[in-house]
Steps between C-alpha positions, in 0.01 A plus 500: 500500500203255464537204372271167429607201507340254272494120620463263739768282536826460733671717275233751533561465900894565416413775243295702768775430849751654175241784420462616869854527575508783250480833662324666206234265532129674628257271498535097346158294331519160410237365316412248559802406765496244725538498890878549485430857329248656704750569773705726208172653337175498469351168286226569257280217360552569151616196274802488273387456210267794524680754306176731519460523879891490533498839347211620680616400820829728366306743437313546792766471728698742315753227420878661413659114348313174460742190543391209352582177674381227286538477117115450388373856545837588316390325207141591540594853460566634858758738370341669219151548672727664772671704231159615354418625815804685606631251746891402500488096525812324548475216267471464077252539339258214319724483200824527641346244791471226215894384573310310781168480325617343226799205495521561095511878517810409754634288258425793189676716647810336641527391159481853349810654801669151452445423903646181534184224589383169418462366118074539534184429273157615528155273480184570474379166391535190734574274244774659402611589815537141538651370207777778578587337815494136388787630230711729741462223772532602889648650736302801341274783635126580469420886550158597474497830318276715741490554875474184708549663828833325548360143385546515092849348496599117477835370463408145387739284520379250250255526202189339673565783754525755246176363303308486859596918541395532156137335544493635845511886358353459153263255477331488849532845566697480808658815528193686341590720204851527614573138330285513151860639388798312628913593476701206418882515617825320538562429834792703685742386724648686775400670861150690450574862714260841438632852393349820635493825380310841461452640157426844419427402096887564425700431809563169699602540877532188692320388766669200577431082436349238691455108471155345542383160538213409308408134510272405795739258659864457629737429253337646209197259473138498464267785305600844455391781692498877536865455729535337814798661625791762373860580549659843445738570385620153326805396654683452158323819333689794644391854412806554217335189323178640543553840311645278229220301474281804468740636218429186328118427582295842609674783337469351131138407546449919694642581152266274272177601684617846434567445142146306458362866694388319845772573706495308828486663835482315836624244643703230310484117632726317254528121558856381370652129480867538551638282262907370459516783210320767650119606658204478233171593547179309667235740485455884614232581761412820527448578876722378855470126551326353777641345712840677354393819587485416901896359470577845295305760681627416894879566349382851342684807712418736262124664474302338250224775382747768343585192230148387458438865419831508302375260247197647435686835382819368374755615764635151610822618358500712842317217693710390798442097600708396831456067584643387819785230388313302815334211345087375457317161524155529462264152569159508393280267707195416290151298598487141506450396171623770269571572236190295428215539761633686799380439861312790662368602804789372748626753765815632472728600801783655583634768243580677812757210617674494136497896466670541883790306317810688365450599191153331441205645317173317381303638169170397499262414250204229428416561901165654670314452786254252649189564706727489824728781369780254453764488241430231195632391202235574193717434175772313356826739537416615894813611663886583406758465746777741417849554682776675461869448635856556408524130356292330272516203779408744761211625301377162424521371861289807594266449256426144604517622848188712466310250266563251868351783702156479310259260574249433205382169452379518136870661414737343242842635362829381386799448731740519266463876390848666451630124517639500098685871549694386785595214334603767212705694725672231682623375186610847340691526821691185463602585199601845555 
């Protein structure tokens, strides 16, 4: 089979090590990739949000499935140019891609399958926006409605924070046309974990779940960012609980999106808040999480490509998904200065130390070369640090072990990845 990988990102990098396990695989493109990928395919300089070229570049490499890493060339259509052209892409198309293009089409339809979420309103005046807030009073949480690349959301914890968010996306145009609509919603209170799963349009198979770690620094503080580190599977989130939770969250919306005649197909990211009476719903994504997928995709046994396929032609029923019951840390070490203005330029060394460690493996992504040849950092998410071990403590010692054994002076990350899941465990096993 060939494939092309769309992306450029760590997950991309865990997507493709996946892909070339597989051994119906023929040939593997990534466009555009990153360094981590070319040594699983060949990297073509083709952007992602190029749904055009995408398809030519399918077509002229006789392309057999397209997977889509990222969400925006979901939404921008990736799928149904694809379609038109008579390639099988593993991922929804534009109108079935708005559960993560659009926070109130979430929202619409939970409502209409009765998926348990937040009490929500939608603004597309400031003002208003405002006055809403200053009435419902804080801790309360400001969504913009389009894609933010992981940046829209802010829990503010009082109303001047919520009224800062709510300039921030509508007024100064901070988040470009992502914030000139904005979701309003109570604020949930629970542990935050992610919910995987390939969808065929009718049928729900699970992948498995993962916990990431958004804010920038330890301890939950600072600015959001696209994830600076991951846990799989959730200590406290076991795989019976899991199916449940898809019962209760992904196979009522599968139905709904069927009903409203854009069925869903590809891969489910469903961010939950397990609450004291049961898990409600965040937000869908519509693709693998980064850095999530690098915990998931090291504990796959099972090959990959026959379910990517599988969705595309509705036979996950028959799909078979294996996950070691080892468990994943994942650390993402980021430039200096992220998730604002990262550091560049500063040479990175020693991947080879961390990956010579049991059960290390580095994802790249923001990284390129200088005019020496040497290894640098060139973007704000650069690296992931994943291990894998029988024991969540194992795992996370590993992980930190291999984040020791690189030397990069511009790189930051948080020390206390996995830190809040042990805790979880600990005290689930005191208790019995």
């Amino acid at each position: 089979m060939r494939v092309l990988l769309v992306g450029s990102g760590g997950r991309e990098h865990a997507l493709a090590v996946a892909l070339s396990r597989s051994p119906l695989l023929r040939a593997l493109f990534v466009a555009p990739g990153n360094l981590g990928t070319a040594a699983f395919g060949t990297n073509v300089p083709v952007r992602v949000d190029d749904v055009d070229a995408l398809v030519a570049l399918a077509q002229r490499e006789r392309i057999d499935l397209v997977v889509p890493g990222p969400e925006a060339p979901l939404v921008a259509g990736l799928a149904d140019a694809c379609a038109a052209a008579g390639i099988r892409c593993a991922g929804p198309t534009a109108a079935a891609a708005q559960l993560e293009g659009s926070k109130s089409f979430t929202k619409d339809v939970c409502d209409a399958a009765g998926i348990p979420t937040a009490r929500w309103e939608r603004f597309e005046d400031a003002d208003a926006a405002v006055a809403f807030v200053r009435r419902r009073g804080a801790p309360i949480v400001i969504k913009a409605d389009g894609l933010a690349a992981g940046k829209g959301v802010v829990v503010a914890q009082s109303v001047a924070e919520a009224e800062a968010a709510i300039n921030m996306m509508m007024r100064e145009n901070g988040l470009g046309t992502a914030g000139a609509a904005v979701v309003i919603e109570e604020c949930l209170v629970g542990d935050e974990v992610s919910l995987f799963a390939f969808c065929d349009g009718e049928t729900a198979v699970l992948i498995g779940a993962a916990q990431d770690h958004k804010r920038i620094g330890e301890n939950d503080t600072g600015p959001n960012t696209g994830g600076m580190g991951a846990v799989s599977p959730p200590a406290f989130f076991d795989r019976d609980t899991q199916e449940l939770a898809l019962d209760l969250l992904v196979r009522p919306m599968l139905r709904e999106m069927s009903r409203r005649g854009t069925p869903f197909r590809g891969v489910i990211f469903a961010g939950l808040m397990l609450e004291a009476d049961g898990p409600k719903l965040i937000e869908y994504n519509v693709r693998f999480g980064d850095p999530e997928a690098q915990a998931l995709l090291p504990r796959l046994e099972t090959d990959l490509l026959p379910a990517l396929s599988a969705l595309c032609d509705g036979g996950l029923a028959d799909a078979a998904l294996r996950f070691s019951d080892d468990a994943s840390v994942a650390v993402v070490m980021a430039g200096r200065g992220y998730p604002e203005q990262a550091a560049t330029g500063a040479v990175i060394d020693g991947i080879w130390r961390a990956e010579a460690l049991p059960g290390v493996r580095v994802f790249q992504a923001a990284t390129a070369r200088n005019d020496k040849g040497a290894l640098v950092g060139n973007g704000g998410r650069v690296l992931t640090v994943v291990a894998t071990a029988p024991t969540l403590i194992e795992a996370r010692e590993r992980a930190y072990r291999g984040v020791d054994a690189i030397r990069w002076a511009d790189g930051v990350y948080r020390r206390d990845i996995g830190v809040r899941a042990l805790a979880r465990a600990e005290a689930a096993a005191a208790t019995g």
